[in-house]
Backbone bond lengths (Angstrom), bond angles and torsions (degrees), N, CA, C in turn:
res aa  C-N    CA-C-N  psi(-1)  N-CA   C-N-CA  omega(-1)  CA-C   N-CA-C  phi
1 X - - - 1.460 - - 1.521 107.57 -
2 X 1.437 115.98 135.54 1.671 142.52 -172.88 1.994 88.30 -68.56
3 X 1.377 117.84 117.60 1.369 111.03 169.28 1.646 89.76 -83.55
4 X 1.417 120.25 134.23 1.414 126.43 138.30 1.329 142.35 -111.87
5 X 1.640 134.96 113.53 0.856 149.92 -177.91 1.696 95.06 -18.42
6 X 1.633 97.99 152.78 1.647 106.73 -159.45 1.881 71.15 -103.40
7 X 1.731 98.09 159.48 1.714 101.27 -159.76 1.775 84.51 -103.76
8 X 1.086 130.37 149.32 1.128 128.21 175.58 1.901 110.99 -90.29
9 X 1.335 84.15 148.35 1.924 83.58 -173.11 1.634 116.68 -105.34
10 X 1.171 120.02 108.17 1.263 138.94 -159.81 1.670 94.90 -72.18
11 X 1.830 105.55 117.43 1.660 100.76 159.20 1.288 122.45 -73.78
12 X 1.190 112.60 139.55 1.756 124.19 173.30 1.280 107.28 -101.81
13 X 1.227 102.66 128.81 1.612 119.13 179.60 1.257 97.75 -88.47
14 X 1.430 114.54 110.71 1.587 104.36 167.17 1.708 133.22 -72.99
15 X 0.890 100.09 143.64 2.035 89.36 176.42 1.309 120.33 -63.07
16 X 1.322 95.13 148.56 2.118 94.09 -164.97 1.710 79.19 -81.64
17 X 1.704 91.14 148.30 1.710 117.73 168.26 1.030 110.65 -61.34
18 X 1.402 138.86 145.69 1.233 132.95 174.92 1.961 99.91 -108.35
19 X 1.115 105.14 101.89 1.610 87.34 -162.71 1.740 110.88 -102.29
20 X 1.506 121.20 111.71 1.589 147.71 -120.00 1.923 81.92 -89.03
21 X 1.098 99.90 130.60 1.349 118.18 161.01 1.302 154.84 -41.81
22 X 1.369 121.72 88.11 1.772 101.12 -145.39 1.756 101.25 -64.04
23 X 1.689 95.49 161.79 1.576 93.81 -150.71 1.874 88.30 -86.04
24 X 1.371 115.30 -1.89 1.502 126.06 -179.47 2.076 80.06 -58.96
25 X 1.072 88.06 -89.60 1.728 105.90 -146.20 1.698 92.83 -34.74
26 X 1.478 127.80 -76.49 1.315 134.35 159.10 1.859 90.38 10.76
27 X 1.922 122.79 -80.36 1.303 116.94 -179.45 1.915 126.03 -36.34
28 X 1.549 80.73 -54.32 1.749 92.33 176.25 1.391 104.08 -59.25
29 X 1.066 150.99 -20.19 1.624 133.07 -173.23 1.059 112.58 -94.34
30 X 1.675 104.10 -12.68 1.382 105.15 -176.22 1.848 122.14 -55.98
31 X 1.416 92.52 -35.24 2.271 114.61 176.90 1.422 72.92 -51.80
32 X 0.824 148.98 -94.90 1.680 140.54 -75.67 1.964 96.81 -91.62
33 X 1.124 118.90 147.44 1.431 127.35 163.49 1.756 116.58 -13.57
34 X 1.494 160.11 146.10 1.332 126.60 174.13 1.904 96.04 -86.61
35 X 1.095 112.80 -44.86 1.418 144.61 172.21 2.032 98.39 -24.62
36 X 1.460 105.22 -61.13 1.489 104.27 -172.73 1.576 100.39 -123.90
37 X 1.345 122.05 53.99 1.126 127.98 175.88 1.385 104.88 -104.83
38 X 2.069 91.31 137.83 1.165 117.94 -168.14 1.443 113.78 -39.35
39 X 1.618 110.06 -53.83 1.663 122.90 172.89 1.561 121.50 -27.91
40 X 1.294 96.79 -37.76 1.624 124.35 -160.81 1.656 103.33 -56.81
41 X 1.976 91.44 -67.74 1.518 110.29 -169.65 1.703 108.52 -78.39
42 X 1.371 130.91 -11.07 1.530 123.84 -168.53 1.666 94.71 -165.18
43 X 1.435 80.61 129.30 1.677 109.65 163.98 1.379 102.19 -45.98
44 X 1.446 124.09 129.59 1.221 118.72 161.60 1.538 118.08 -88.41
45 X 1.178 108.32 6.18 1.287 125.18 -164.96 1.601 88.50 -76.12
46 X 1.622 108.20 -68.87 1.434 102.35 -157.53 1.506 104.27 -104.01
47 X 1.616 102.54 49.79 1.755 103.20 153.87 1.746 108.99 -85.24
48 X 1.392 114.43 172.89 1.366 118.78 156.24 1.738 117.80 -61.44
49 X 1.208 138.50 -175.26 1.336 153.61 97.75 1.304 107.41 -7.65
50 X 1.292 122.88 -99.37 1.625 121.09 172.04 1.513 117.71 -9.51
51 X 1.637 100.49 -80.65 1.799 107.75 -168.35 1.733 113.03 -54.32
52 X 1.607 85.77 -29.47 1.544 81.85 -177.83 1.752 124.78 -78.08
53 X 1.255 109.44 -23.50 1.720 115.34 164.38 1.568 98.51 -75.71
54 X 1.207 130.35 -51.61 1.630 117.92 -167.58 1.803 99.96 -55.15
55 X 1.796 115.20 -30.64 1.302 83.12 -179.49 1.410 127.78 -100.25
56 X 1.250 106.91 13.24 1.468 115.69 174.93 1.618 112.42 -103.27
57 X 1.463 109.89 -2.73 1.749 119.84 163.93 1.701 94.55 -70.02
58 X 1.566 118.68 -53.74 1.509 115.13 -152.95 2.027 105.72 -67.31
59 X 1.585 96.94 -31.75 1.378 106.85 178.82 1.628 110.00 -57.04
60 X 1.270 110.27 -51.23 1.273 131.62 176.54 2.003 107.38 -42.41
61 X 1.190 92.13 -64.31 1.880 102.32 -176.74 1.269 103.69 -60.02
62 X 1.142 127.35 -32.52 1.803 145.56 167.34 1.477 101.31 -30.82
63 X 1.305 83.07 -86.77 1.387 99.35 -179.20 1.559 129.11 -35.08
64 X 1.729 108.94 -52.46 1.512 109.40 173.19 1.232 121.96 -78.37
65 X 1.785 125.74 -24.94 1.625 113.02 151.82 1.189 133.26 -40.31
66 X 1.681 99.39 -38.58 1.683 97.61 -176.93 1.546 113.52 -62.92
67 X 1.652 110.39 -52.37 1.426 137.72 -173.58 1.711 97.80 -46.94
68 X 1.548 132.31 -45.77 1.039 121.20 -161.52 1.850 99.77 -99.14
69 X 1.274 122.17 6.74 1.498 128.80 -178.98 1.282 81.44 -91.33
70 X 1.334 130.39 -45.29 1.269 112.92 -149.69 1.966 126.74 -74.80
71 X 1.912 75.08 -29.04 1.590 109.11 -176.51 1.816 100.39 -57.18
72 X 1.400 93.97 -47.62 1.878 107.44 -152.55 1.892 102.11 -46.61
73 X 1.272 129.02 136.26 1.339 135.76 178.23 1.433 101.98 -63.31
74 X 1.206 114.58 166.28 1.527 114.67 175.59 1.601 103.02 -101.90
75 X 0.929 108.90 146.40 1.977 109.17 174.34 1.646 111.94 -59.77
76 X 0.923 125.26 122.81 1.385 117.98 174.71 1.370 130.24 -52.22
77 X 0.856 122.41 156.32 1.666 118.27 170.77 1.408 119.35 -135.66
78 X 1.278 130.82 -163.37 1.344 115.67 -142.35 1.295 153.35 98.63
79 X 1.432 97.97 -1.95 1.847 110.43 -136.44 1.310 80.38 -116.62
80 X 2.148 132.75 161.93 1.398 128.30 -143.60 1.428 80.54 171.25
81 X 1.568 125.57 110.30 1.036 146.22 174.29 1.924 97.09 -103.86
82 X 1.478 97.98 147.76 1.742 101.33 -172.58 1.867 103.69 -172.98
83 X 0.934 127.25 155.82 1.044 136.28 150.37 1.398 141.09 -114.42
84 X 1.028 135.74 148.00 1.597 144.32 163.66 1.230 126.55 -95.98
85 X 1.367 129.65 125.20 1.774 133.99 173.70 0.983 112.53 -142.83
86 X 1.504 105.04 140.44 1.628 139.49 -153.89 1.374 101.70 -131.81
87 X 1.296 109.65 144.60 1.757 109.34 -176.47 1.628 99.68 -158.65
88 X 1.336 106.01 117.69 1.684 107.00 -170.78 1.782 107.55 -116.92
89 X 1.652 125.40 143.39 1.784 80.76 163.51 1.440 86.15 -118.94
90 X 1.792 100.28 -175.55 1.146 111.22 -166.64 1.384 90.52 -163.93
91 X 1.842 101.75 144.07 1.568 103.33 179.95 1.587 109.17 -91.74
92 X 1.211 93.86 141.67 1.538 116.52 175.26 1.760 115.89 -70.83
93 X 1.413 96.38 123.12 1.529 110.26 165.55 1.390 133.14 -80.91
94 X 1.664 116.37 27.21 1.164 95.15 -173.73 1.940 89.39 -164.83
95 X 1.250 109.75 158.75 1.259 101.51 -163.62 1.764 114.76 -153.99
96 X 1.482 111.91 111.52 1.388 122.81 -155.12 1.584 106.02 -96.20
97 X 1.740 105.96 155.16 1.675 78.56 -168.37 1.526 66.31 -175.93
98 X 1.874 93.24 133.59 1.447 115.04 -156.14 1.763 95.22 -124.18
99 X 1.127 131.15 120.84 1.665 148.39 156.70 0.723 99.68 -108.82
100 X 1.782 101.01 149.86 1.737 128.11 168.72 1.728 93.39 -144.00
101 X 1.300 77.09 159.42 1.967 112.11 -164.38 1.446 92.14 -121.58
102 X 1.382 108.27 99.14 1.796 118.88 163.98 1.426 120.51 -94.71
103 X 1.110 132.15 142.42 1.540 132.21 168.98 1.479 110.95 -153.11
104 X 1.354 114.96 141.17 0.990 118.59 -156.72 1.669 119.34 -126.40
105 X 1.421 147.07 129.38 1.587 133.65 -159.33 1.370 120.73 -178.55
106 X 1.371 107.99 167.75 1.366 91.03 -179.17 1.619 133.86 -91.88
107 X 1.238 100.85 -14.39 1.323 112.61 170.23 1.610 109.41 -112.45
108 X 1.688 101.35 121.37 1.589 98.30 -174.34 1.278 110.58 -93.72
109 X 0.903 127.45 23.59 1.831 126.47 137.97 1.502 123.60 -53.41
110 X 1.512 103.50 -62.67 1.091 112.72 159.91 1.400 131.81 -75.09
111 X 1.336 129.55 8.49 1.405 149.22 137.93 1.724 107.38 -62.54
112 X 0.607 146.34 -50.25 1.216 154.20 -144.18 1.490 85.66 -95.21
113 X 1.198 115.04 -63.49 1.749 127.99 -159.61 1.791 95.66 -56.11
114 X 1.145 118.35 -72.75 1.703 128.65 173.34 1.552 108.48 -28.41
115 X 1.308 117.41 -49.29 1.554 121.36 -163.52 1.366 111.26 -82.44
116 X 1.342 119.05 -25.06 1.452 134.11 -170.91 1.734 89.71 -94.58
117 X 0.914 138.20 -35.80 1.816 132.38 167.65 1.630 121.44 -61.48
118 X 1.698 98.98 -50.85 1.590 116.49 167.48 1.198 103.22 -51.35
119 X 1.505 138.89 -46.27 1.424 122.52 -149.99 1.645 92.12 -104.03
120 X 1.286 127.30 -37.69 1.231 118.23 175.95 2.089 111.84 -45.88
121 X 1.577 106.79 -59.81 1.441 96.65 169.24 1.009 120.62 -54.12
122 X 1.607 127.26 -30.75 1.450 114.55 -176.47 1.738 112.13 -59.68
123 X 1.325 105.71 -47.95 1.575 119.55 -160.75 1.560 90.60 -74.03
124 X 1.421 149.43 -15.05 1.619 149.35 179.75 2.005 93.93 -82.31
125 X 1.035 93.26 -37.03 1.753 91.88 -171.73 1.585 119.22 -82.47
126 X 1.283 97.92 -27.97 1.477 109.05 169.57 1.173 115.31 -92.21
127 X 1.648 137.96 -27.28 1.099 137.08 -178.60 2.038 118.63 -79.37
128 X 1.165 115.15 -19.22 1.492 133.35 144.58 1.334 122.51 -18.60
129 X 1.591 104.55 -55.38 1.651 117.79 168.22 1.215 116.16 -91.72
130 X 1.805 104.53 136.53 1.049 104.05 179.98 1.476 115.00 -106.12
131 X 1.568 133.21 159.23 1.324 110.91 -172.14 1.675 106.53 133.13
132 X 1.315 104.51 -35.89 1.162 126.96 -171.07 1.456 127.58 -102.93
133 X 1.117 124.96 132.40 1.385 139.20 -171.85 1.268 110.66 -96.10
134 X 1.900 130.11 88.20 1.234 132.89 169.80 1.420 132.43 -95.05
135 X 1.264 142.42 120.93 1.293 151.84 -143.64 2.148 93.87 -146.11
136 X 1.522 89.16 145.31 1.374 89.30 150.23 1.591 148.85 -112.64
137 X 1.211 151.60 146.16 1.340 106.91 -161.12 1.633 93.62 -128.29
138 X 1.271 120.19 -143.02 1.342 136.36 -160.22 2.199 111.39 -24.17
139 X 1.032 101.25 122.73 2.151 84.71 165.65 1.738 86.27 -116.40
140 X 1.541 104.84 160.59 1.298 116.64 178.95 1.453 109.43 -171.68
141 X 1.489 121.69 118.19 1.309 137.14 -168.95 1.891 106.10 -113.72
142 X 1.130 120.66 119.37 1.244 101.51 -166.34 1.755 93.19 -178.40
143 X 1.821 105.76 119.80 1.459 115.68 -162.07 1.605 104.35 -64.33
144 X 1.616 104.81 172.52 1.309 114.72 -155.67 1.377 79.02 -128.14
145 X 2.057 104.25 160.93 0.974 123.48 -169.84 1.270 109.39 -132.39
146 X 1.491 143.35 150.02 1.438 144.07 169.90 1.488 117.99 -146.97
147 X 1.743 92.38 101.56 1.841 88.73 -163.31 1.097 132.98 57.94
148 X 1.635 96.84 53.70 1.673 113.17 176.14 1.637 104.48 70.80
149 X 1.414 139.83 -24.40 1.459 119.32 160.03 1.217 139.95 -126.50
150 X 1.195 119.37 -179.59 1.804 110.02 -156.65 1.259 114.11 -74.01
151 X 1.382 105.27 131.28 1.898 131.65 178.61 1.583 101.60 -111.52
152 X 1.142 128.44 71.84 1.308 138.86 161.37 1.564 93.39 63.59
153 X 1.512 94.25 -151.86 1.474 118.50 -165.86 2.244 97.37 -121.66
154 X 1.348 85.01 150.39 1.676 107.70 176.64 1.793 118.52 -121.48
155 X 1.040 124.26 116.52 1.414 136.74 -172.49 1.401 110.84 -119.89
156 X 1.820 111.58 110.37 1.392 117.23 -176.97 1.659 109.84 -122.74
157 X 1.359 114.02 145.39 1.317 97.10 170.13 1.556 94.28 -162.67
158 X 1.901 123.41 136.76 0.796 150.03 177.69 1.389 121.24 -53.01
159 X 1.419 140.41 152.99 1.361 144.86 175.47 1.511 114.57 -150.69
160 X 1.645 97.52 111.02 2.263 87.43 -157.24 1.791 91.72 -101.78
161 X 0.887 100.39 134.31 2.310 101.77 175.77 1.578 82.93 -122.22
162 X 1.235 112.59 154.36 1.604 143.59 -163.16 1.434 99.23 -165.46
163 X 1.641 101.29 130.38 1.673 98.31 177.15 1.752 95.81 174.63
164 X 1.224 101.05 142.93 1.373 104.35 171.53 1.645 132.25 -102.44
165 X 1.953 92.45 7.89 1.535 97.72 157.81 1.385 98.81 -88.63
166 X 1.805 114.65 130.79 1.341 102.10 174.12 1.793 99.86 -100.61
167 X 1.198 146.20 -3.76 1.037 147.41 168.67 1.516 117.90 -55.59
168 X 1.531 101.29 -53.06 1.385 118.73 179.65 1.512 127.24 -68.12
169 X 1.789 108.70 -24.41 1.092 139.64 174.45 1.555 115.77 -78.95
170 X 1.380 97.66 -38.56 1.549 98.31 -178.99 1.784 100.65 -81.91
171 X 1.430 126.45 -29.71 1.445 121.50 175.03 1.550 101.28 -50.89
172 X 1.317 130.07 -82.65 1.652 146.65 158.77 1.834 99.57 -6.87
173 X 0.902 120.78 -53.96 1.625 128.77 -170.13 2.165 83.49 -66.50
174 X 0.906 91.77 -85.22 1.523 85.76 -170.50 1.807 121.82 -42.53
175 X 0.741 104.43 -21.11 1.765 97.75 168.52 1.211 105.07 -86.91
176 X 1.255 136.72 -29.13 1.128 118.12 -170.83 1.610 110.97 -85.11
177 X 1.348 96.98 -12.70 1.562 91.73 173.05 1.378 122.82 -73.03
178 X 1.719 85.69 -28.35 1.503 97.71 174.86 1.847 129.04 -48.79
179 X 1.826 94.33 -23.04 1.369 85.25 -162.53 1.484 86.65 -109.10
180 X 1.145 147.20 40.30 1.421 139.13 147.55 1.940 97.28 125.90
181 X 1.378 107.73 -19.93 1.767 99.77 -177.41 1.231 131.02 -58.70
182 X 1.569 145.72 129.24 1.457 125.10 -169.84 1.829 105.06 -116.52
183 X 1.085 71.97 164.64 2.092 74.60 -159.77 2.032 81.52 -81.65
184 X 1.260 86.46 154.64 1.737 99.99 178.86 1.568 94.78 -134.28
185 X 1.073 155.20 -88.24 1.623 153.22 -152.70 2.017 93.17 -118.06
186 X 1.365 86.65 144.26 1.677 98.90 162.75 1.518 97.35 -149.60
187 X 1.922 121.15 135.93 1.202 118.55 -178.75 1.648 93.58 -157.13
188 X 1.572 100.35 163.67 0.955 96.34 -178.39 1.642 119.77 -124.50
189 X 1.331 122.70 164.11 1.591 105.92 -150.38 1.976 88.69 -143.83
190 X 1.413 101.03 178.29 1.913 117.05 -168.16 1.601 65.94 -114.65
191 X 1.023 106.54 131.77 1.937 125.71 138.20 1.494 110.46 -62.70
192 X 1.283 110.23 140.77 1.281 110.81 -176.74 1.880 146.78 -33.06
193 X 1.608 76.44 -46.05 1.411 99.24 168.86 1.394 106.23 -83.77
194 X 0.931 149.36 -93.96 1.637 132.27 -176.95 1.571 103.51 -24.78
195 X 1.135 124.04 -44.87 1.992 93.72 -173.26 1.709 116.66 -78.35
196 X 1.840 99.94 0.19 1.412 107.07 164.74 1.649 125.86 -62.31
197 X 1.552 75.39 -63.09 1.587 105.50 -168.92 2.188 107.61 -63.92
198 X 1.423 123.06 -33.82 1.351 128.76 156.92 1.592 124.15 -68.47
199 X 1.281 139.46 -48.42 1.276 141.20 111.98 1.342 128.35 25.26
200 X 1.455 110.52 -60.67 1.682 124.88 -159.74 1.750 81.77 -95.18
201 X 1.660 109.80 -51.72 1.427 85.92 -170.46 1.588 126.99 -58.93
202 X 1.395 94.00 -31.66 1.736 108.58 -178.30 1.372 101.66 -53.23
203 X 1.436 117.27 -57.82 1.373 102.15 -178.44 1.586 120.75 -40.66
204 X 1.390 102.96 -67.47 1.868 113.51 -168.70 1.792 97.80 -58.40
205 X 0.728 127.31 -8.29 1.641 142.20 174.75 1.653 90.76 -68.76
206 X 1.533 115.46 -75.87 1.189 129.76 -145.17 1.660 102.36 -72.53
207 X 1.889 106.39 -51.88 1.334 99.82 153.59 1.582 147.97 -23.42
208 X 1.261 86.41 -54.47 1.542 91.04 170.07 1.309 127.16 -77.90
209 X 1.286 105.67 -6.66 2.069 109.17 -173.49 1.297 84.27 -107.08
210 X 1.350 136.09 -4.45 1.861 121.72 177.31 1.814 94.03 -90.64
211 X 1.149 114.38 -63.38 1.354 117.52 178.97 2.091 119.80 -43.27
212 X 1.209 91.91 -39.30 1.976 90.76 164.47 1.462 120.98 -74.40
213 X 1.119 79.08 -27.34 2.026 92.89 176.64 1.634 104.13 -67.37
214 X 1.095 119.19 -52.33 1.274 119.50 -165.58 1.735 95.14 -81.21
215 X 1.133 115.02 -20.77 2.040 92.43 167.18 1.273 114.85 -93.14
216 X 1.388 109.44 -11.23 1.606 101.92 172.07 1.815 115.35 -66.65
217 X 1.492 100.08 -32.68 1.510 126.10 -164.65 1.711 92.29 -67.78
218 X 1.236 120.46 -48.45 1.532 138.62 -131.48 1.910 70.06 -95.61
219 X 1.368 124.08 -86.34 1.474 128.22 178.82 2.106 110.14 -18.45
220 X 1.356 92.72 -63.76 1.488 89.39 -172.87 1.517 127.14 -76.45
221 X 1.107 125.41 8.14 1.363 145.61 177.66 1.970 89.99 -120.64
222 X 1.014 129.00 38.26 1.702 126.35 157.76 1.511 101.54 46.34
223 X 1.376 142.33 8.76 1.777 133.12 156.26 1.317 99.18 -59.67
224 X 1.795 83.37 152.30 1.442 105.14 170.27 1.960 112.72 -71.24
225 X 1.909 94.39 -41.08 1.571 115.36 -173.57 1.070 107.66 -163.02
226 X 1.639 121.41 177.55 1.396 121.15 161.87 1.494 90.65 -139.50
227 X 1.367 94.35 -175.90 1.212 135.32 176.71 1.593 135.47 -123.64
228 X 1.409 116.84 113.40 1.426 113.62 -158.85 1.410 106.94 -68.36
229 X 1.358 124.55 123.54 1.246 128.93 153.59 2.160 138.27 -69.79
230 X 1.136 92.07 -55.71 1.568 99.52 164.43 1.857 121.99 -144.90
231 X 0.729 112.52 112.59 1.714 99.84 159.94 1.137 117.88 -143.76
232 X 1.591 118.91 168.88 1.843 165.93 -105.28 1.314 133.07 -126.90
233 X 0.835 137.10 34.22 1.383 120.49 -147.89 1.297 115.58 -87.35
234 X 1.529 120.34 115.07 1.692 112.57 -163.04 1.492 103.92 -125.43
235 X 1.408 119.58 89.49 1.618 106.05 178.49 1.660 106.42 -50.39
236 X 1.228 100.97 169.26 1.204 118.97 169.61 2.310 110.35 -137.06
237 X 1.118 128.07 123.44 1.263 121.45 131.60 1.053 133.22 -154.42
238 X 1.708 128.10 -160.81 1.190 101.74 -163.95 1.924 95.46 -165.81
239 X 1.675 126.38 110.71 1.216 118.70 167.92 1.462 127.01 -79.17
240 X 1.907 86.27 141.94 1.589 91.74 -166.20 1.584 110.53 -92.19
241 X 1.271 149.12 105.72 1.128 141.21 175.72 1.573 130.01 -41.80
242 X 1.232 124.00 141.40 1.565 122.14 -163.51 1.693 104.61 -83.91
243 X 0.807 103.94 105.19 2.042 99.19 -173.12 1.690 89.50 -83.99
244 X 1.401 106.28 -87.43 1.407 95.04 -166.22 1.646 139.98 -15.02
245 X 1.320 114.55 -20.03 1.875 135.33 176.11 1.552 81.71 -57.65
246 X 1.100 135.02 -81.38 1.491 140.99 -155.04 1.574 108.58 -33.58
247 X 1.438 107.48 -46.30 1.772 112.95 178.82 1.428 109.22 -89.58
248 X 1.290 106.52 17.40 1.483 94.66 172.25 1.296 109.19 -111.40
249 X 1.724 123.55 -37.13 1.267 143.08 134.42 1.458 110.23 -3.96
250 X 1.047 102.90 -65.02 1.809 114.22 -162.31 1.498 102.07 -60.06
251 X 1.883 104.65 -35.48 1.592 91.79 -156.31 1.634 90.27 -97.23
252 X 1.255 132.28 -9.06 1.764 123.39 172.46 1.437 134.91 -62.91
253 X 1.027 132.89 124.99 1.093 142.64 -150.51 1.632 95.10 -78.47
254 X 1.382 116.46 177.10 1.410 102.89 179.51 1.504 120.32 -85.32
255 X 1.005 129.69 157.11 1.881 139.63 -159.21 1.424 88.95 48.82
256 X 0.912 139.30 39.20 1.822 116.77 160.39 1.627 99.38 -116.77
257 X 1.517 95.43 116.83 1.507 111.72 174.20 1.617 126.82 -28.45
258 X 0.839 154.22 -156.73 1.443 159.00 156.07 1.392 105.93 -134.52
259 X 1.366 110.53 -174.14 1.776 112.40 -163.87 1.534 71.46 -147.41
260 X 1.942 78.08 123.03 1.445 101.24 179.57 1.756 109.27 -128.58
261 X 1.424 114.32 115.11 1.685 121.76 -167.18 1.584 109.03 -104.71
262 X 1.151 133.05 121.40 1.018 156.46 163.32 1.651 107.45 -21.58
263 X 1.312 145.81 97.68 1.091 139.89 169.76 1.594 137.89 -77.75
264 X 1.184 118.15 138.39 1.619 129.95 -164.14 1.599 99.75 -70.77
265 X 1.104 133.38 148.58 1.416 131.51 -169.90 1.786 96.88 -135.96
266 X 1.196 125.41 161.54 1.399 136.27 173.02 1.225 109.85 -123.22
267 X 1.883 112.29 101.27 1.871 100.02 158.88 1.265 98.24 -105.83
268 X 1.975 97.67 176.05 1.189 100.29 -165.64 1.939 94.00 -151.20
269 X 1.387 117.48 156.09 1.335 111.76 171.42 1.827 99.35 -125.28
270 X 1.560 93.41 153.34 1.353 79.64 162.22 1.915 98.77 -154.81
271 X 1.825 108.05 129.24 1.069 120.70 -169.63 1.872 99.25 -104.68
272 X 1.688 89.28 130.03 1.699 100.27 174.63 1.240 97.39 -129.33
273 X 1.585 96.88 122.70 1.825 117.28 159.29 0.779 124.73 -145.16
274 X 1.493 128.12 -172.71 1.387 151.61 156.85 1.198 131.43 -135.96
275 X 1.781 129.08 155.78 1.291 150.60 -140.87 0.937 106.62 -118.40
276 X 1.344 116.55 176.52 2.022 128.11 158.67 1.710 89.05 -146.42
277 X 1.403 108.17 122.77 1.802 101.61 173.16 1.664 98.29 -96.31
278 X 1.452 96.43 136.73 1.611 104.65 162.97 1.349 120.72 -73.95
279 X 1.591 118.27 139.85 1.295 105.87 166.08 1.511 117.36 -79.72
């Protein structure tokens, strides 16, 4: 037998595939930046299947963020928040006026007993007139002290008259002083209906100085108009108490009436809103 040399077997390098682009994705790259496009940084050639749908999903979502940014309305503008305040005074019809009945002892039994007699005459002397609105207010029993030790017992208790005769009120004020009562607060107040009926006007008052405001606003910013968006309406007032009664008190002798003056009161409105100006 012929020995023949063994033939050697030559490797073939095969040629890399060039594997052709679907003309889909080619579309999807089209969104993307050209500058930082996917194409740019990686062969699409030698992605997977996989990488290559995940990156034509992200192109895809690209696309409909933009589409729905584009859709979205813009918020309007225009809009001019402001307020208006009104402040009127007006005298008060009606006039509150607070006494207390003190007694003072060593046994508060008999504290108690004295104060409950005092206030009974008081409330027979005041209750005579009619006109008047009588209530009682605070009782309070509670020992007394003198230089750190005990000075019996102290018994106080309140007597409120309300009335918008102040003539008749100030007669009533003086007897009761007469019988030992001392005036503690006097103020003066709107009866219901009057702080209704002043109130309503303040408002339509206030209304109307919010509504000129807003065409002056609407004029000087070049609108044709606006349109009210929200508003507020927050009264404001506030009673002023009569101090001076107290020094007049002090200087009256007993049963002599006091001089009682009708007090000025301050309301107030205050309107908060906002606009839309037309162009």
């Amino acid at each position: 037998m012929r020995w023949k040399p063994a033939r050697r077997v030559r490797s073939r390098k095969r040629a890399a595939r060039t594997v052709p682009v679907p003309s889909s994705l080619e579309t999807y790259a089209t969104c993307c930046d050209s500058e930082q496009s996917i194409l740019a940084r990686f062969r699409l050639g030698a992605l997977s299947g996989r990488a290559r749908g995940c990156i034509g999903l992200l192109c895809v979502l690209g696309m409909l963020v933009a589409t729905a940014r584009a859709e979205t309305p813009t918020p309007p503008t225009g809009r001019i928040t402001f307020e208006v305040r009104l402040h009127r005074e007006a005298v008060a019809d009606r006039m509150v006026v607070r006494l207390e009945a003190r007694v003072r002892g060593e046994d508060p039994s008999q504290v108690q007993e004295r104060l409950n007699a005092r206030m009974q005459a008081a409330r027979r002397s005041a209750g005579s007139d009619s006109g008047l609105t009588i209530t009682t207010g605070s009782y309070r029993l509670r020992p007394a002290y003198r230089k750190g030790q005990p000075a019996g017992w102290v018994g106080t208790q309140e007597l409120i008259l309300e009335g918008s005769d102040l003539a008749r009120l100030a007669v009533v004020m003086g007897r009761l002083q007469g019988l030992g009562l001392a005036v503690v607060d006097v103020h003066s107040r709107l009866s219901p209906a009057l702080r209704r009926r002043l109130e309503g006007a303040l408002v339509e008052e206030a209304v109307a100085a919010f509504r000129a405001r807003a065409r002056r606003l609407a004029r000087a910013f070049g609108a044709r108009g606006y349109t009210l968006l929200e508003a507020r309406v927050v009264p404001e007032g506030a009673e002023a108490p009569v101090r001076p009664l107290l020094r007049v008190q002090q200087r009256s002798g007993p049963g002599t009436a006091p001089v009682l003056l009708p007090g000025r009161l301050r309301l107030g409105v205050r309107i908060q809103g906002s606009i839309r100006l037309h162009d």
